[in-house]
C-alpha distance (Angstrom), angle and dihedral (degrees) to the residues before:
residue distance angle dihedral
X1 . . .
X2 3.72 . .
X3 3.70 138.1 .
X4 3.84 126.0 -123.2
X5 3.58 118.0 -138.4
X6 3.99 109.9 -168.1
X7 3.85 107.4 -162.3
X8 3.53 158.2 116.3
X9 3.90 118.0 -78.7
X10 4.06 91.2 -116.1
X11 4.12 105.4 59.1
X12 3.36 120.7 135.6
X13 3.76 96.9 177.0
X14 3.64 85.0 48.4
X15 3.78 96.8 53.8
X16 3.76 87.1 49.0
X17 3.94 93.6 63.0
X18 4.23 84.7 39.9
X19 3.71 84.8 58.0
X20 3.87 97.8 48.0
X21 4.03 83.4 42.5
X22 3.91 88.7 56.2
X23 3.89 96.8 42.4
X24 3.73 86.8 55.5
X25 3.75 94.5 44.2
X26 3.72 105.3 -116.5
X27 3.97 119.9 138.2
X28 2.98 119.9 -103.9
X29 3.76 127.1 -163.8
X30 4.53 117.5 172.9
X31 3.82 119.0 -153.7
X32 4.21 122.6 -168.3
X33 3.33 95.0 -156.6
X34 3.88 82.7 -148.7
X35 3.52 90.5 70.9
X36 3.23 100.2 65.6
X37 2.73 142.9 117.0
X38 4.38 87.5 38.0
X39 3.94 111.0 30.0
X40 3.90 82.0 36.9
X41 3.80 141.3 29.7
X42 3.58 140.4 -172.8
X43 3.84 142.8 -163.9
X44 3.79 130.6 -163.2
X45 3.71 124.3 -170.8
X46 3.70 124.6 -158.8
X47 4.26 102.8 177.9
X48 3.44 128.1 120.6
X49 3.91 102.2 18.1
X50 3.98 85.1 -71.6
X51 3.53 125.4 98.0
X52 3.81 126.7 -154.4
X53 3.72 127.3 177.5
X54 3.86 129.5 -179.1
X55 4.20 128.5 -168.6
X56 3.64 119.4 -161.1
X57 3.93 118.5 -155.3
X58 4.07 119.0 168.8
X59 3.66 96.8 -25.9
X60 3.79 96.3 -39.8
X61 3.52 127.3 128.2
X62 3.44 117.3 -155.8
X63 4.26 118.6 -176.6
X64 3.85 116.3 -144.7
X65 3.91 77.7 -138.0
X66 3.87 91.4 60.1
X67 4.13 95.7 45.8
X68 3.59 106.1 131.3
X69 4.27 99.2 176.3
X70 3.48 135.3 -35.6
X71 4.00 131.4 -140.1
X72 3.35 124.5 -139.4
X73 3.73 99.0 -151.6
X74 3.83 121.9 151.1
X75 3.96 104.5 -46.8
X76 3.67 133.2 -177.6
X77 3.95 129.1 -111.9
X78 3.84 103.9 -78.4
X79 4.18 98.4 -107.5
X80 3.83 100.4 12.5
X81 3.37 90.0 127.9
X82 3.55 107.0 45.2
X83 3.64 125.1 120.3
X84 3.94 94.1 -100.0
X85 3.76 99.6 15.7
X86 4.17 112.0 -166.2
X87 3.91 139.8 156.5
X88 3.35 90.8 -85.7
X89 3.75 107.9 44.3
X90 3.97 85.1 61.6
X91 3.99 96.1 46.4
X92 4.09 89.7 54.3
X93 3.75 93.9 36.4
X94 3.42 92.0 49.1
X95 3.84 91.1 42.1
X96 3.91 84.2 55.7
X97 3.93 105.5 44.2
X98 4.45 94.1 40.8
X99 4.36 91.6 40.5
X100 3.78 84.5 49.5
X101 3.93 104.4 47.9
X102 4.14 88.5 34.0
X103 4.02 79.2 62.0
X104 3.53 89.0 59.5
X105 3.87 120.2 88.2
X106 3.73 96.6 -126.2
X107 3.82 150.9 124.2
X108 3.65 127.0 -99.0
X109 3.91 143.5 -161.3
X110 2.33 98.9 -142.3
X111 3.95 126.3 -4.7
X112 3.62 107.4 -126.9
X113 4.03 84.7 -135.5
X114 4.17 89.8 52.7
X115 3.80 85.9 33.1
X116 3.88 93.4 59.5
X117 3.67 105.4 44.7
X118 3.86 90.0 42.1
X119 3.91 86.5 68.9
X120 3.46 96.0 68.3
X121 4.07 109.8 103.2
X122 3.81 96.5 -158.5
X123 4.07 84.4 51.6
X124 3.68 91.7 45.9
X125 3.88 89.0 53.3
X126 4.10 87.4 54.0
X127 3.66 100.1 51.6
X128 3.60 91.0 44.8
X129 3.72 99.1 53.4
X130 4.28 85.4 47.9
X131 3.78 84.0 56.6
X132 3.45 105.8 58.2
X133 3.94 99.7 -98.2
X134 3.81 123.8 151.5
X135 3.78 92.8 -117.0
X136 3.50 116.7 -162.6
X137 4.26 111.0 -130.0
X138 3.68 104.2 -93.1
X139 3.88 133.0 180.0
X140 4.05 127.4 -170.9
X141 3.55 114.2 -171.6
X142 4.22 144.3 144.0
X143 4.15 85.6 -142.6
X144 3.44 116.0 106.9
X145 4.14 96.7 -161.4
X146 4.54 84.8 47.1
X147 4.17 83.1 58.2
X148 4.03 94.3 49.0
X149 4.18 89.2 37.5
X150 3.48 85.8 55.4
X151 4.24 102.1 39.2
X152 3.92 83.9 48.3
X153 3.92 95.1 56.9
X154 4.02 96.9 42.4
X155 3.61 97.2 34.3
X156 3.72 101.2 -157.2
X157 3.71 113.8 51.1
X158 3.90 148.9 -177.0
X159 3.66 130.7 -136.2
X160 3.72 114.5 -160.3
X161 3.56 146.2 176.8
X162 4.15 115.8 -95.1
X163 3.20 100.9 -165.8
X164 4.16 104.0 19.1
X165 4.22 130.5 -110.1
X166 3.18 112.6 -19.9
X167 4.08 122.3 -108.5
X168 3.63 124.2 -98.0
X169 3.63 151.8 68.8
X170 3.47 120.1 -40.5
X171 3.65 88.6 36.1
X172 4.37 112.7 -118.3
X173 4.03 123.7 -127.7
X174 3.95 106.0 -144.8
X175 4.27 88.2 -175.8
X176 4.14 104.1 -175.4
X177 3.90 100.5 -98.5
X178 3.76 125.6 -149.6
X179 4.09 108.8 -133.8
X180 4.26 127.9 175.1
X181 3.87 135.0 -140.3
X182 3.88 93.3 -91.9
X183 4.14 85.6 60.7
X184 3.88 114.6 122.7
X185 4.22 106.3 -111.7
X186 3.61 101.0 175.1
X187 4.06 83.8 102.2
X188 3.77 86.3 69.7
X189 3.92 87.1 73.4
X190 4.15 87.6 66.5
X191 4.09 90.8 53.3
X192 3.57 149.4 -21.1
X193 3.49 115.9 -59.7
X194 3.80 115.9 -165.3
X195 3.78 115.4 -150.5
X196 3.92 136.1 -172.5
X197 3.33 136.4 175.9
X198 3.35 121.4 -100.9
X199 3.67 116.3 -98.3
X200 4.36 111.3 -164.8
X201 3.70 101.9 -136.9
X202 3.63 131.7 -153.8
X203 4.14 89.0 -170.9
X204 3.74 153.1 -17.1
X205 3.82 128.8 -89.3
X206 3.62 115.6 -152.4
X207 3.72 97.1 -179.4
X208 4.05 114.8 -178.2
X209 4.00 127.3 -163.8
X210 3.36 123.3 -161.3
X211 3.47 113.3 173.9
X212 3.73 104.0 -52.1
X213 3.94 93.9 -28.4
X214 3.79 119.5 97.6
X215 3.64 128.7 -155.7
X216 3.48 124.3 -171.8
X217 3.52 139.8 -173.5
X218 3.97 143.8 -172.0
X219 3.75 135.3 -131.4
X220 4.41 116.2 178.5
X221 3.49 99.6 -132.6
X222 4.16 122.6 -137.1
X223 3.72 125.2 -102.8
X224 3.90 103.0 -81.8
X225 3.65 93.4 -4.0
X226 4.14 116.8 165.6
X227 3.97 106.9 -177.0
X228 3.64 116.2 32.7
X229 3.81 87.8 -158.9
X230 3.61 98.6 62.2
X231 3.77 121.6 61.0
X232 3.54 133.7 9.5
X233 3.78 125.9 -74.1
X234 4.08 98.1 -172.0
X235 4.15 85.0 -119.3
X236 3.61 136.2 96.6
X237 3.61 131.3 -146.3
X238 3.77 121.7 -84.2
X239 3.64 135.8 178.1
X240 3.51 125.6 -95.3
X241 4.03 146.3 -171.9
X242 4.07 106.4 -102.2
X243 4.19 97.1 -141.3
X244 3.55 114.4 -118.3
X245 3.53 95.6 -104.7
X246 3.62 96.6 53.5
X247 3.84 94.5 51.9
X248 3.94 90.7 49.4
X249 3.84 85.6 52.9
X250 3.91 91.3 45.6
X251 3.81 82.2 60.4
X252 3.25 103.0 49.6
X253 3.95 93.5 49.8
X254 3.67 90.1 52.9
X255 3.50 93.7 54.6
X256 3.75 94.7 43.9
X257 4.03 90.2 52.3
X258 3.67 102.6 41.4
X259 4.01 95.8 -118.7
X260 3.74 133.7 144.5
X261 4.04 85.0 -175.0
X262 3.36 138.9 43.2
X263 4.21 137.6 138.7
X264 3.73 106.9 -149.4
X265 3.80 120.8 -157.6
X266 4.01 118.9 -144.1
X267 3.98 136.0 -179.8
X268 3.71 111.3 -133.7
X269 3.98 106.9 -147.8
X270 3.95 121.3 -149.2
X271 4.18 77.3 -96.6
X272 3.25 97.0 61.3
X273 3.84 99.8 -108.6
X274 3.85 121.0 152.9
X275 4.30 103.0 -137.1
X276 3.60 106.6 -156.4
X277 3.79 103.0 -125.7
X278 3.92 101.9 163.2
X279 4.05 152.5 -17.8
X280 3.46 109.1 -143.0
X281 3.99 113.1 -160.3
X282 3.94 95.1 -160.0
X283 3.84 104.1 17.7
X284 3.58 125.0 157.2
X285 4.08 126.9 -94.3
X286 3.22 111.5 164.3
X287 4.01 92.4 84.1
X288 3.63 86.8 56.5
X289 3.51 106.1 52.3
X290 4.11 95.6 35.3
X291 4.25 77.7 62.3
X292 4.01 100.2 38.8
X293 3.69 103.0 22.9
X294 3.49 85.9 -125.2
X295 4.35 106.4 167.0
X296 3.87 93.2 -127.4
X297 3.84 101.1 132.8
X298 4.13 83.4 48.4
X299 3.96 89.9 54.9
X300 3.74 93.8 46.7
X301 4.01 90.2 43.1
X302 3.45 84.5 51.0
X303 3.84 103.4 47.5
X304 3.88 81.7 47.5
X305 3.85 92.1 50.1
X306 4.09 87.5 51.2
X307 3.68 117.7 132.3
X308 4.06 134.9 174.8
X309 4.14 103.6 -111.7
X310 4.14 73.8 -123.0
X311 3.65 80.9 73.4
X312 4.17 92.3 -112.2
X313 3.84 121.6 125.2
X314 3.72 102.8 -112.9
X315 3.86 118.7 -115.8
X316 3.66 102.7 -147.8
C-alpha cells in the first residue's frame, strides 16, 4: 500500500514527511500535478461495474487498488507544464487525475473539497467563533462608511489580506498592517478590505493538528509588533502547553471543517488569551519543528502510514 504525496517538486516540509515515510518503510510515490499529463500519466477504467485506475510518476507504478493515503501538500496547476499548456488542458487534466483518485477508497489530508472551503478567511473566522475561540471583532466589507463605523468603535485596527499575496512575478508582501480611525477608507469601495481589531500581543501561537495530536509552539513577540512573520523579534520558537480549552476548540473546528491538518495562528495577550487569528489548511511545519524539535513530519508520516489492523487504509 503506498502513500500519495501531491506536491510541487521543491518542498522541503514535504521531503521531511517522505523521509519519515521511508525510515518507516512505506512507499512512497510524489505527483506535480503540473506535470502531467508528460513526466506523468494516468488511466482510469470504468467497464464492467469495476473501476481501476493507475498513475505513473518516474518509472513508478502506483495501482488505485494499492492507494494507502494521499497528501494534499502544495501542488502545481494540473497541466502547467505541458508542452502547450492552456485553460483547457488543466480543466480536463484535472478532471482526469481528482475523478480518478476520488474513485479510490482512501484517506486524505486534506480533501481537496474540505481543503478549498477551509481557505476562506471570513469562513475561518465563523467556525472559529462556533468553537469556542477568542475571536478578535472583525468586519469585511466593499463600504467605505462600514470600514470608518467599524475603525471608530475599536479604535486601533488591522487591515489584512483575505485571500493572501497576490500571484505573479516579482512576488508581493501583504504584511498585516496596523491602521487608526483618522485612516482614509474610501479605497474599500475598489475591493474587500478585511479588518480586525487589534489584539496587543505578548507572543505567537503556532498551533499544529495532526490528526488528533497537537503541537504547539511559542514565539516572544516585540514591543508593538503587528506581523510576527515580518521582522525580527530577538526570540526563537519554543514549545508550549496548548490549554485545555484551546485543544477542545481545536477539535471542534476540525470536525466542523472536514480537516485532518491544519496550523492555526493565535495572539497571546498580556492575559494570557489565545486570539484566533487563522486556520491554515496547508501551512508550513517544517520551520517549527527544525526550531523546537517538535516530531511533526513523524505524526504526519505516520497518519499517512495509517492502516486498519484488517489491513484497509482507514477512511476517516
Amino acid at each position: 500500500m503506498t502513500v500519495l504525496v501531491l506536491t510541487a517538486e521543491q518542498d522541503v516540509t514535504a521531503d521531511m514527511v517522505v523521509a519519515e515515510l521511508h525510515a518507516r518503510g512505506v512507499p512512497v510515490v510524489r505527483l506535480d500535478p503540473a506535470d502531467l499529463p508528460g513526466k506523468a500519466m494516468l488511466s482510469a477504467d470504468y467497464a464492467h461495474g469495476d473501476f481501476s485506475g493507475h498513475l505513473s510518476v518516474n518509472g513508478h507504478v502506483l495501482s488505485m487498488g494499492g492507494l494507502r493515503s494521499v497528501w494534499m501538500r502544495r501542488p502545481g496547476e494540473p497541466a502547467a507544464h505541458a508542452a502547450q499548456p492552456s485553460p483547457w488542458l488543466t480543466a480536463e487534466t484535472r478532471q482526469a487525475l481528482f475523478g480518478m483518485l476520488y474513485s479510490a477508497a482512501t484517506r486524505w489530508m486534506n480533501h481537496p473539497n474540505s481543503a478549498e472551503q477551509a481557505r476562506h478567511k471570513p469562513w475561518q473566522l465563523r467556525i472559529a467563533q462556533l468553537s469556542g475561540f477568542a475571536v478578535p471583532p472583525t468586519v469585511v466589507t466593499t463600504a467605505p462608511r462600514v470600514a470608518q463605523q467599524f475603525a471608530a468603535e475599536y479604535r486601533d485596527v488591522v487591515v489584512k489580506s483575505a485571500s493572501g499575496p497576490p500571484p505573479g512575478e516579482p512576488a508581493v508582501s501583504l504584511p498585516t498592517t496596523l491602521i487608526g480611525p483618522d485612516a482614509d477608507f474610501s479605497g474599500v469601495a475598489a475591493g474587500p478590505a478585511l479588518l480586525q481589531q487589534y489584539v496587543p500581543k505578548r507572543a505567537d501561537i503556532r498551533l499544529t493538528c495532526v490528526g488528533s495530536r497537537l503541537f504547539a509552539a511559542r514565539k516572544a513577540a516585540a514591543p508593538g509588533q503587528v506581523d510576527g512573520r515580518y521582522g525580527e523579534t530577538g526570540h526563537l520558537w519554543e514549545t508550549t502547553a496548548v490549554p485545555d480549552r484551546i485543544a477542545r476548540s481545536v477539535q471542534e473546528y476540525m470536525a466542523f471543517a472536514g480537516l485532518a491538518f491544519a496550523a492555526f495562528d493565535f495572539a497571546e495577550d498580556d492575559e494570557g488569551i489565545w486570539w484566533f487569528l487563522e486556520g491554515n489548511q496547508g501551512g508550513q511545519f517544517g520551520f517549527i519543528e527544525l526550531e523546537t524539535g517538535l516530531p511533526i513530519a513523524e505524526a504526519v508520516a505516520l497518519w499517512l502510514a495509517y492502516r486498519r489492523p484488517d489491513g484497509r487504509s482507514r477512511l476517516t
